[in-house]
C-alpha positions as CSV (number, residue, x, y, z in Angstrom):
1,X,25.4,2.4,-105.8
2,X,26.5,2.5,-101.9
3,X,27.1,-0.3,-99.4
4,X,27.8,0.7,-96.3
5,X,30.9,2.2,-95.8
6,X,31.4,1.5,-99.7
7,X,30.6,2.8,-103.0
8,X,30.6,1.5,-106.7
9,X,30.4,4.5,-109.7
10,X,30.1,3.0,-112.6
11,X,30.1,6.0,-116.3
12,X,30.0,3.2,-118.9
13,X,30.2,6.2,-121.7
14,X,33.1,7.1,-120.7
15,X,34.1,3.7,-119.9
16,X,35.6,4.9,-116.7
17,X,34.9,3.1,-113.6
18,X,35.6,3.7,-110.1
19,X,35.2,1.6,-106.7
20,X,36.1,2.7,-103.5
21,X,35.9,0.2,-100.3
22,X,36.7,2.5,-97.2
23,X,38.6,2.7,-95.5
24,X,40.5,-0.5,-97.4
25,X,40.5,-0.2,-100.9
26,X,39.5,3.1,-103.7
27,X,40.2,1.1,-107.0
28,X,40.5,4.1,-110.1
29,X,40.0,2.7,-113.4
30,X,40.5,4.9,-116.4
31,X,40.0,4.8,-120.0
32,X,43.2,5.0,-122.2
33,X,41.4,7.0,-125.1
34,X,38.4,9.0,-124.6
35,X,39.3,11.4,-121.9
36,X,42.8,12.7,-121.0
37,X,43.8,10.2,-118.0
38,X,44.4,13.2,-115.1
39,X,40.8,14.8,-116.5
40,X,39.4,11.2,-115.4
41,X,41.2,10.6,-112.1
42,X,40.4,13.7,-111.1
43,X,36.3,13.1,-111.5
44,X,37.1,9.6,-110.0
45,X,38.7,11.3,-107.2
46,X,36.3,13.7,-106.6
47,X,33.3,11.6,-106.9
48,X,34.6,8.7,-104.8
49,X,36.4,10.3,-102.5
50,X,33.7,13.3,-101.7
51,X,32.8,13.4,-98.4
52,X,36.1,11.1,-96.9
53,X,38.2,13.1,-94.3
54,X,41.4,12.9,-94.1
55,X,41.7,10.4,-91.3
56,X,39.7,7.8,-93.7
57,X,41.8,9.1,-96.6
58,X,45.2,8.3,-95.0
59,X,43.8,4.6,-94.1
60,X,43.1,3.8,-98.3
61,X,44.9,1.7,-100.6
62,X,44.0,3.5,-103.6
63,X,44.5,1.4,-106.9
64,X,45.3,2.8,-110.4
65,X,44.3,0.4,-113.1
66,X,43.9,1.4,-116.8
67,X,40.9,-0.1,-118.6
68,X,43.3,-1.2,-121.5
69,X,45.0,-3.2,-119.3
70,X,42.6,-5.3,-117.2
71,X,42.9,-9.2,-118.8
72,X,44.9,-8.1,-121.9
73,X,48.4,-8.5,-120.8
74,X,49.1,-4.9,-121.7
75,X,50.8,-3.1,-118.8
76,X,51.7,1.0,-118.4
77,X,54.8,1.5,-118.7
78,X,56.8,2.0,-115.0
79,X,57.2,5.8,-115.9
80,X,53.5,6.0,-117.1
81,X,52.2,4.5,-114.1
82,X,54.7,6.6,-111.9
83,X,53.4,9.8,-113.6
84,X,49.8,8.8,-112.7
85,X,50.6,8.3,-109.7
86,X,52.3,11.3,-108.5
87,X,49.3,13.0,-110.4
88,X,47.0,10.8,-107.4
89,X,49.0,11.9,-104.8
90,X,49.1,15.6,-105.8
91,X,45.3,15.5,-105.8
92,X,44.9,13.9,-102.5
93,X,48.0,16.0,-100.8
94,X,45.9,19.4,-102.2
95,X,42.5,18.3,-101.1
96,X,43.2,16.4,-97.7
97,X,46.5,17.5,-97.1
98,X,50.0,16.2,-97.2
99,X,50.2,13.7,-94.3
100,X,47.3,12.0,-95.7
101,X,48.6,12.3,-99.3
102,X,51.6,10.3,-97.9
103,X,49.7,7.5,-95.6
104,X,47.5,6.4,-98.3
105,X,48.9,4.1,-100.3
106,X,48.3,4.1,-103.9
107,X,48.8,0.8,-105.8
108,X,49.0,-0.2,-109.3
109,X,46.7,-2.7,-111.3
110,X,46.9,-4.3,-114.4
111,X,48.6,-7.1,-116.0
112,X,51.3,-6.9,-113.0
113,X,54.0,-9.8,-114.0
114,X,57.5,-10.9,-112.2
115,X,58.9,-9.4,-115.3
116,X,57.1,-5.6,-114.6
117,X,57.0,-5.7,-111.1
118,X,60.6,-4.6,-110.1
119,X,60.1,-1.8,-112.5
120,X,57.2,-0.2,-111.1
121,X,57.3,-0.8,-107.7
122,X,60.7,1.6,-108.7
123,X,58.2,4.1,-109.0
124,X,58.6,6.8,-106.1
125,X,54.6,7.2,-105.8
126,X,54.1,3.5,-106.6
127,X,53.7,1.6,-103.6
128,X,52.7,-1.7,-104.6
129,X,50.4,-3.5,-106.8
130,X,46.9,-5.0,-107.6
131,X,47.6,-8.7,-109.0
132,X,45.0,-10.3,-110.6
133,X,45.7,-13.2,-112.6
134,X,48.9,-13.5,-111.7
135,X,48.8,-14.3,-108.1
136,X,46.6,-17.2,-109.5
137,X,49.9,-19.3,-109.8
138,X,51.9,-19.7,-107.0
139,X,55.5,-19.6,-108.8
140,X,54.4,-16.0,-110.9
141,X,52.8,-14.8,-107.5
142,X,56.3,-15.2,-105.4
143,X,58.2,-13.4,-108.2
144,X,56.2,-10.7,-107.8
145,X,56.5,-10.9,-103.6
146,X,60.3,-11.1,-104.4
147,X,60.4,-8.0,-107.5
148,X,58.6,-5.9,-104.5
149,X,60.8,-6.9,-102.1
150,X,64.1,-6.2,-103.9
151,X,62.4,-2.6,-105.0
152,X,61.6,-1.6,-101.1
153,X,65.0,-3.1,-100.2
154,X,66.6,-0.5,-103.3
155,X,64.5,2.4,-101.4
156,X,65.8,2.0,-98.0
157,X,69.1,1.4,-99.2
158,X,68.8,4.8,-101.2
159,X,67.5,6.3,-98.2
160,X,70.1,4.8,-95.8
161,X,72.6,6.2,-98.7
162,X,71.5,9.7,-98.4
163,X,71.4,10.2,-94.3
164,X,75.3,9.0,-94.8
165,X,75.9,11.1,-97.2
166,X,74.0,14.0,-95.4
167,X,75.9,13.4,-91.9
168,X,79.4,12.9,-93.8
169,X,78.8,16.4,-95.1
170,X,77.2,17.8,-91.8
171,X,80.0,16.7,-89.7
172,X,82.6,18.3,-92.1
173,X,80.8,21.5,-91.8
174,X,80.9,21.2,-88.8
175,X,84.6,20.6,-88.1
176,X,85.3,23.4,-90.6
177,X,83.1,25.8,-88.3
178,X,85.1,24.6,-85.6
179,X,88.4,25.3,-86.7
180,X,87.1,28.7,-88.0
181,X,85.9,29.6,-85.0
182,X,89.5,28.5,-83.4
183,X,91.3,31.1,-85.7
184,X,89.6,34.6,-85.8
185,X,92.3,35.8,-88.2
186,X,90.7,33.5,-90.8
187,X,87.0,34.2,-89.8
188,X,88.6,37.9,-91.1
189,X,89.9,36.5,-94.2
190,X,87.1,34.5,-95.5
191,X,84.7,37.6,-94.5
192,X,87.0,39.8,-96.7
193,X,87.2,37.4,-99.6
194,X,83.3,37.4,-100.0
């Protein structure tokens, strides 16, 4: 079924479904059972998806949300739903390439909680989430905001953490060249020691 810009597939025997808003939202349901997850996404992917350049591509929110999941309370696990999303991200960085692999955003869905959210917005290829009945109640909903928050706050810091780290060690190279290059005798020396 297409609408404009957007498309619904629907395979109710393999109880997989897949909806795709372009450029806004691509939401990837898969069963937890009766095909191998990746072997799903990557029909859903292909079939949704056919057709998108990368430009339209880089502009989706792409939602994971497993069937089991949808209304039951059940939730992947954080490193479940990281795993299926790196396995998203691979797809789209091989088929459309890798700055619109890393544009897209791919989001999970299904029974996100205050008490999961932290976790798997933790995820490196998790970069936010689908909430459904939670973000019916104002109190859960802010959680949530504030668990996605503290996770993206964790990610810069880690970031921030690592260009220190990586300058600290460039400059001391750097002074080490320089005093090297001050005292040819032990240029000489370090060359004969290797």
């Amino acid at each position: 079924q297409a609408e404009g810009r957007g498309v619904v597939v629907v395979d109710q025997e393999d109880h997989v479904g897949l909806v795709i808003l372009q450029p806004l939202l691509a939401e990837l349901v898969a069963g937890e059972h009766l095909l191998p997850v990746r072997l799903v996404l990557l029909a859903q992917i292909q079939r949704g998806l056919d057709g998108a350049t990368a430009d339209e591509v880089a502009a989706m929110v792409i939602a994971y949300e497993p069937v089991w999941a949808i209304g039951t309370g059940r939730n992947a696990t954080p490193e479940q739903a990281g795993e299926v999303h790196a396995h998203i991200r691979t797809r789209l960085r091989s088929w459309w390439g890798a700055p619109s692999a890393e544009q897209c955003h791919v989001i999970y869905g299904g029974s996100v909680k205050p008490g999961n959210m932290l976790e798997l917005s933790s995820q490196p290829d998790v970069d936010g989430a689908l909430v459904g009945g939670a973000s019916l109640e104002s109190g859960s909903f802010w959680e949530i905001c504030l668990a996605a928050a503290e996770a993206a706050e964790a990610a810069l810091q880690e970031e921030y953490d690592a260009a220190v780290e990586y300058e600290t060690v460039a400059a001391e190279v750097d002074d080490l060249t320089e005093k090297v290059a001050a005292q040819p005798e032990v240029e000489r020396d370090l060359l004969e020691a290797a």
